[in-house]
Every structure is written in C-alpha cells, then in structure tokens.
C-alpha positions in Angstrom: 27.7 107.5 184.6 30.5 108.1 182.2 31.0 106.3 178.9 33.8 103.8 178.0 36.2 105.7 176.0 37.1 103.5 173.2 40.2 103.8 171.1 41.4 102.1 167.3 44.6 101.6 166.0 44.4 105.0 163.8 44.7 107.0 167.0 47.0 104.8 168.7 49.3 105.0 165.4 48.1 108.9 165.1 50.7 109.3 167.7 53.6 108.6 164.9 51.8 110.1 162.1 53.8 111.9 159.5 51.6 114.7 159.7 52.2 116.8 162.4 48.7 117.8 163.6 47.5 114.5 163.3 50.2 113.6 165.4 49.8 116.5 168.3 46.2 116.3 168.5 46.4 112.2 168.8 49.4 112.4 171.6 47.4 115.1 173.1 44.4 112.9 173.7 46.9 110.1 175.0 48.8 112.6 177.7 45.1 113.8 178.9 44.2 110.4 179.3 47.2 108.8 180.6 45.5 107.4 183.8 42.1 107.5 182.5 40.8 103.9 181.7 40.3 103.3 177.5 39.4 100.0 175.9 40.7 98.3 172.9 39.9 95.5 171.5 42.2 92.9 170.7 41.8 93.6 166.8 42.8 96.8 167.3 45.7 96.1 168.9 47.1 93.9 166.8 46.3 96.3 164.0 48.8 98.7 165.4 51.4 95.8 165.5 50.7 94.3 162.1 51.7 98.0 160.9 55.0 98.3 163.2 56.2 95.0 162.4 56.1 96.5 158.5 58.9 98.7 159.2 62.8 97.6 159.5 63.6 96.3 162.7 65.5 99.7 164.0 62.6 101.4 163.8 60.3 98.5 165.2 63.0 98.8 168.8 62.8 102.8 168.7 58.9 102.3 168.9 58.6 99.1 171.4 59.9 100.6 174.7 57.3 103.7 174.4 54.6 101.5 173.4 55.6 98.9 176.4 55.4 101.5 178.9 52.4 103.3 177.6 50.5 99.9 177.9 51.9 99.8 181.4 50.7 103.2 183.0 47.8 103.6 181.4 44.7 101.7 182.7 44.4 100.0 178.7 41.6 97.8 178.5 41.8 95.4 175.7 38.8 93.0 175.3 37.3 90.5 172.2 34.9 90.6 170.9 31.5 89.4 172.1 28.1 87.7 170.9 26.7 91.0 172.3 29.2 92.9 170.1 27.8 90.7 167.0 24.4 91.4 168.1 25.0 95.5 168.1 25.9 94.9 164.0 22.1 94.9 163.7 22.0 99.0 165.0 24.2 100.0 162.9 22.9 102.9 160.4 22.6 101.6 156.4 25.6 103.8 155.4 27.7 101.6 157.8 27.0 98.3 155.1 30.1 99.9 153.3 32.7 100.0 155.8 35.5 97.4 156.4 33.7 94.3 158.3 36.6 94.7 161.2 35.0 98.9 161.0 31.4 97.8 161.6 32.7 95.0 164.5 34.6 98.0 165.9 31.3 99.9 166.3 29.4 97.2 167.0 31.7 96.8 169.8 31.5 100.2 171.6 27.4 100.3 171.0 27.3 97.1 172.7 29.3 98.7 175.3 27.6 101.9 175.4 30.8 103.6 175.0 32.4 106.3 173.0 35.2 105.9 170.2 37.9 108.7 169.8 39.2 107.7 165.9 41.0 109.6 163.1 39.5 107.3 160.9 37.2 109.8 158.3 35.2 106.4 157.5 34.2 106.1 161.0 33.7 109.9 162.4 31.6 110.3 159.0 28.7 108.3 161.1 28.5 110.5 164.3 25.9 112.4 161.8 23.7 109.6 162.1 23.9 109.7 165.7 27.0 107.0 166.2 29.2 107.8 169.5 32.2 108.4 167.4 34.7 111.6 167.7 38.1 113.0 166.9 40.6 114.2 169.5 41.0 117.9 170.1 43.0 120.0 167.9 46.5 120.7 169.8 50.0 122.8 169.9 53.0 121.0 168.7 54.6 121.1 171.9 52.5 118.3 173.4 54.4 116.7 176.4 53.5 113.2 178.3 53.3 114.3 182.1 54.7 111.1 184.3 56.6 111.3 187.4 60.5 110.6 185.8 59.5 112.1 182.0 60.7 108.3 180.8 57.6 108.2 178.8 58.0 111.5 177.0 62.0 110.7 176.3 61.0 107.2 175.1 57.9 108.7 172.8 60.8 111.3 171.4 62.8 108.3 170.8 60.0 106.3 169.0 59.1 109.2 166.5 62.1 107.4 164.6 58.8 105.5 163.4 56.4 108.1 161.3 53.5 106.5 159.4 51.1 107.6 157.1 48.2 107.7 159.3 45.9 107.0 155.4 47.8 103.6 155.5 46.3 102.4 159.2 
C-alpha cells in the first residue's frame, strides 16, 4: 500500500519562490500530482496564508484564484493534529530536539500517519539520514505547465507569480 504523501507550506509557497528552480521543481511536483490525494495539516495551511496575507493586497488577489482552484481539483487533505500525532514526538531522532516545535509536530504528524513528506525545508530533509520519510521534489525544466482540461489553472498560476517569495522566509 502506498504512503500518504504529505506536503508543508515551503512547498506549497515553493510554487512562488523567487528562485526559479525552487519554483519549477515545486510546481512540478504539484502538476504530477494534481489528482493524486496529499495531506496537509491545518498548520500548514495556514502557514501559507499567514505569509500571503504579508504582501499588499494586489498581490494577495493575483495569488487567491490559483490557490482557490488548486484546493478545488486537487484531492487536498487537510487534517489537525492528533493525540496519535503527539504520541509520534516520542520517535523522533535527538537531532530533531532542535527544530521549530510546529517542525517536529509536522513529523510527528506524517510518522503517525505512516506517510511521506515532500518539503524544501533543509531543516527537515536534513533528517531523512536518520531514516525520517522526508524528501524533496524532483529537479525540473522551467517550462513546467499545469495540465487541466480548460488550462484555467495554468493561466491563473501565471497570473499569481505577481506574488514571488523568498522561499528562506516560509
């Protein structure tokens, strides 16, 4: 059976990174996976709105209608955390004690879910050497397209690149 694919906000955000591979290889993984089912969890999420809602409003409504219909077609779980999830904090390797408490319930989260997380985060893809389930998304071409029926999600994702973050920042 096939793992949970679990996703954070620094992937979700990769999408508008400022840095162009970063961004490919994050919109990449989003296009392959467009009807594949991911989870989130609710602190993730709002992670990746807590960051939009920085920018000046114009930017915020170039961003919103890609985002809306990405969380439309795409099979997005998003899910809280769990007394299981708390549990899981106890199999986490030592060098894990150093990371952000919202990093270690993140983990905690997909180990008690016996999942996988995809992440740009360096913190967290640091601990797939000590056996975490924790990845990166393929390296990609620039030309990366979203593949849906009327291209409304590709014109709306050009349209939201009017927001670029610093992916360090998420």
């Amino acid at each position: 059976m096939a793992r949970d694919v679990y996703v954070d906000a620094t992937l979700f955000m990769g999408m508008h990174s400022v840095d162009p591979a970063v961004r490919a290889s994050c919109v990449a993984f989003f296009a392959e996976h467009l009807h594949q089912p991911i989870v989130m969890t609710y602190e993730e999420v709002g992670r990746c709105d807590d960051l939009v809602w920085s920018y000046p409003r114009q930017e915020q409504d170039a961003y919103y209608p890609f985002m809306d219909v990405l969380h439309s077609i795409m099979p997005i779980s998003r899910r809280a955390y769990t007394c299981a999830d708390w549990q899981a904090l106890a199999q986490l390797p030592a060098r894990a004690d150093g990371l952000e408490l919202r990093e270690r319930m993140l983990l905690a989260s997909v180990l008690a879910g016996e999942g996988e997380l995809v992440t740009i985060n360096p913190r967290l893809t640091a601990l797939a050497a000590d056996g975490m389930p924790v990845s990166t998304p393929l390296r990609a071409g620039a030309s990366v397209r979203f593949e849906d029926a009327d291209d409304v999600l590709d014109t709306l994702y050009r349209t939201s690149l009017t927001l670029e973050v610093d992916h360090a920042a998420v």
